[in-house]
DRENDOZA-815073 format. One line per 3 residues: number of its first residue (from 1); their letters; for each residue z, y, x of C-alpha. Coordinates in steps of 0.5 Angstrom, whole numbers, plus 500, padded with zeros to 3 digits. Each point is the difference from the previous one (the first is absolute). Layout:
// DRENDOZA-815073
NUM) A) Z:Y:X  ...
END
This chain:
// DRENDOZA-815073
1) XXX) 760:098:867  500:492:502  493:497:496
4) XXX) 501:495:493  502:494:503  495:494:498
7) XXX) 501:494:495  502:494:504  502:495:496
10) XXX) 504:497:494  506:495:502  501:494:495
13) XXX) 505:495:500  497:493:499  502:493:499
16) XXX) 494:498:503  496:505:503  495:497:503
19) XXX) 499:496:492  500:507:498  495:503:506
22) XXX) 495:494:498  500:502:492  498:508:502
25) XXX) 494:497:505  498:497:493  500:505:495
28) XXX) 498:505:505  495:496:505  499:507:505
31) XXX) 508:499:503  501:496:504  507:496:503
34) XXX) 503:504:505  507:502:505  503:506:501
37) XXX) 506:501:505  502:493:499  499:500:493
40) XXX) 495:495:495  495:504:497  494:502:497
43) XXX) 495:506:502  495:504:495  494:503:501
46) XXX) 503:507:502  505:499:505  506:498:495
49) XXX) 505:494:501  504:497:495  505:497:504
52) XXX) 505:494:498  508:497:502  501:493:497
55) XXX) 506:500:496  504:494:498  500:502:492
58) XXX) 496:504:495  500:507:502  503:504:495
61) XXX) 496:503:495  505:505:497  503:504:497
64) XXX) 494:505:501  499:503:507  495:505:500
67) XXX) 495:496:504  496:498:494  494:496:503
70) XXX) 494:500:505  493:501:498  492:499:502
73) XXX) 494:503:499  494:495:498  493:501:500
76) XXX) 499:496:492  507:500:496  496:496:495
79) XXX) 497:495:504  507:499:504  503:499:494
82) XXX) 496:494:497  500:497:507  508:500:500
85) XXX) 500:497:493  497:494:503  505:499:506
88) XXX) 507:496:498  504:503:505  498:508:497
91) XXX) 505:502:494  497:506:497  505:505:496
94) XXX) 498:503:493  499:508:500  503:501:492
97) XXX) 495:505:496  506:503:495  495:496:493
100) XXX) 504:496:498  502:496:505  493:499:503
103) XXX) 500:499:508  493:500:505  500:498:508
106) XXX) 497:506:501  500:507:499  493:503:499
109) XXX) 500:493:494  505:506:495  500:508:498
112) XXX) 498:505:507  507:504:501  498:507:500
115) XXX) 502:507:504  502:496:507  505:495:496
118) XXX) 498:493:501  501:498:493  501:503:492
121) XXX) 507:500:496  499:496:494  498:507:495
124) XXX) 494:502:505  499:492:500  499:501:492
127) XXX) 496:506:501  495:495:505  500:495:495
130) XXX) 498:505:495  495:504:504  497:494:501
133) XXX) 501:500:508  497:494:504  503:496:507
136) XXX) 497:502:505  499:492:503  499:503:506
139) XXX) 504:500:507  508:501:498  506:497:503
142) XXX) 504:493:498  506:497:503  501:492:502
145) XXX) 507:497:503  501:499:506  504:495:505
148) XXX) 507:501:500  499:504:492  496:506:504
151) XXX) 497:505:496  492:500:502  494:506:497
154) XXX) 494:499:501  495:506:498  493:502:500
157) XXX) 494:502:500  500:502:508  496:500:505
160) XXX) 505:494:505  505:496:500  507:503:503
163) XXX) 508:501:499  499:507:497  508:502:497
166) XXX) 507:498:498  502:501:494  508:503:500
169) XXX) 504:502:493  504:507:502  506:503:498
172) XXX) 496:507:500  493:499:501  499:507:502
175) XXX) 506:501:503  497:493:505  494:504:501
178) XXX) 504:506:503  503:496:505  496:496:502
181) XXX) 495:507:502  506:502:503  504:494:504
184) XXX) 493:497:501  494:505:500  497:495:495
187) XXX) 493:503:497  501:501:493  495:494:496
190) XXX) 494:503:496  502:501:492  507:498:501
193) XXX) 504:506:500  503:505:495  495:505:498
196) XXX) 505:505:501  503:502:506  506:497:502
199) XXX) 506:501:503  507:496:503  504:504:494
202) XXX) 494:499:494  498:493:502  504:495:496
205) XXX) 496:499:494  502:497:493  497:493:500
208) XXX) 494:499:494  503:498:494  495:496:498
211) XXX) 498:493:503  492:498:501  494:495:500
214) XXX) 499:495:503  506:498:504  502:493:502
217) XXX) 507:501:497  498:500:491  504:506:499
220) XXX) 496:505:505  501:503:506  501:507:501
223) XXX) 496:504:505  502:506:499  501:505:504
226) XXX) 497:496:507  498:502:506  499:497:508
229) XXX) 498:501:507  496:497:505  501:497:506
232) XXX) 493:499:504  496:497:495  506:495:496
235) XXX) 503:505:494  507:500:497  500:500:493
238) XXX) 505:501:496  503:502:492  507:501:499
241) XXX) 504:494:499  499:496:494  508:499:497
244) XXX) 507:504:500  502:495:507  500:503:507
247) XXX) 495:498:505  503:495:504  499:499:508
250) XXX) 494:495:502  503:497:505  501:492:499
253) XXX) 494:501:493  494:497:501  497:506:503
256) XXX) 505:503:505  497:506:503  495:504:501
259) XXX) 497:501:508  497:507:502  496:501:507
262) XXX) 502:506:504  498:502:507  508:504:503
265) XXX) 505:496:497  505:505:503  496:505:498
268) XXX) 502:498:493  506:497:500  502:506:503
271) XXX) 496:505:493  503:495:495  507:499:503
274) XXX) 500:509:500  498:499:493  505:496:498
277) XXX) 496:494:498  505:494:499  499:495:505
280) XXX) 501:491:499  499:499:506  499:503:508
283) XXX) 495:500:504  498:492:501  496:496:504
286) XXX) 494:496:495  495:496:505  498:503:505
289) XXX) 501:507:497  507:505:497  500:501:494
292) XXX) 506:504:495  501:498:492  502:507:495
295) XXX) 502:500:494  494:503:494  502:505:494
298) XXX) 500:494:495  504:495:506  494:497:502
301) XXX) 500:498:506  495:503:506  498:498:508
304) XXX) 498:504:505  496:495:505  498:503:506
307) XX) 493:499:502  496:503:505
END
């Protein structure tokens, strides 16, 4: 079996990269501005590039694809969070708590999920109130709107700033997962799975009927079921897609592709190609490497960079 490749690097579509790189130096001061095969960039702590093309036009941001956002881990999410409420450049984005309306910036300031759900449906939102549950105001995770409308989590308490997931919207979660142990060798994510075996026959999995709190849209987000991978240390994260629309390619939207790391190009050319794994694009040349795009279960869009 070819070992799971690595996480390398998320590919955005920018009017201004070097405008954008300078906003995430900003908001999270252990990156730094970088380049990549030719390419402007930005590096974080774990050996993760978020890597830029300049465009003419706003990238698209819809229809939906099913990458959704990107994310980084902080050491205080408080203390972040009131040192982005003084800087004019931050727009910070309200999580809705399903009280009438109501809305915080950061999660940990409404009602704990409970049972490995991020967030409480409007009835068990009730029963908080009335058993007199409290916020934990402590860590938690909020968003902020970056260049070119990205969508920017910032989550903590933990113990150093780094890139730590991609959040994708799947057309079946559990079904994703398979094909990704299957395809890519990827680690299954601790707690993100079925609790029951699972199989390519049983996978598909009806999506939960009742939106929950808090999310950034007012009439709540559903997250189950859920599941993910991980890929070095850099999770994939995802809920099934929220509407009734399929999932479009990202390619041209604001972020383009996902880039994976691997050591035998051909080795996995050869594996996926066998496997029947559509392919966007054959074997190309990228910096001073070669590099292939494949096709993901919910069309997102996947590279395979070859590093030695």
């Amino acid at each position: 079996m070819l070992p799971a490749p690595g996480f390398h690097h998320l590919h955005l579509n920018s009017v201004d990269p070097d405008a954008a790189i300078d906003f995430y130096v900003r908001q999270f001061p252990t990156s730094a501005k970088a380049s990549w095969g030719g390419l402007p960039g930005l590096a974080a702590p774990n050996n993760v590039l978020i890597l830029f093309t300049r465009v003419a036009a706003a990238p698209a941001t819809a229809p939906p694809t099913a990458i959704w956002h990107f994310g980084w881990h902080v050491t205080d999410t408080r203390q972040r969070l009131e040192s982005y409420k003084g800087r004019p450049d931050v727009k910070l984005l309200p999580l809705y708590t399903g009280d009438e309306g109501g809305s915080v910036f950061i999660s940990s300031d409404t009602w704990p999920g409970t049972g490995g759900v991020l967030g409480l449906t409007k009835a068990q939102i009730a029963e908080a109130k009335a058993a007199g549950v409290q916020p934990t105001r402590t860590g938690g995770f909020g968003y902020m709107q970056g260049p070119d409308n990205t969508l920017v989590e910032y989550a903590g308490n933990h113990p150093a700033e780094r890139f730590n997931h991609v959040h994708l919207f799947q057309e079946d979660p559990f079904c994703a997962q398979l094909w990704y142990q299957k395809h890519l060798n990827a680690p299954v994510f601790a707690g993100r799975t079925s609790r029951t075996p699972l199989t390519e026959a049983t996978c598909r999995v009806a999506r939960g009927s009742d939106s929950t709190f808090p999310a950034l849209e007012p009439g709540g987000m559903f997250r189950t079921p859920s599941a993910a991978v991980v890929f070095g240390d850099v999770a994939f994260l995802w809920y099934m897609r929220q509407g009734d629309r399929p999932l479009v390619s990202p390619r041209g939207h604001v972020y383009d592709h996902i880039a994976l790391s691997v050591a035998d190009l051909d080795a996995w050319v050869a594996k996926l190609r066998g496997a029947g794994v559509r392919f966007l694009e054959e074997p190309y040349k990228l910096g001073g490497t070669r590099a292939v795009m494949i096709e993901g279960p919910s069309r997102e869009a996947l590279e395979l960079v070859e590093i030695a």
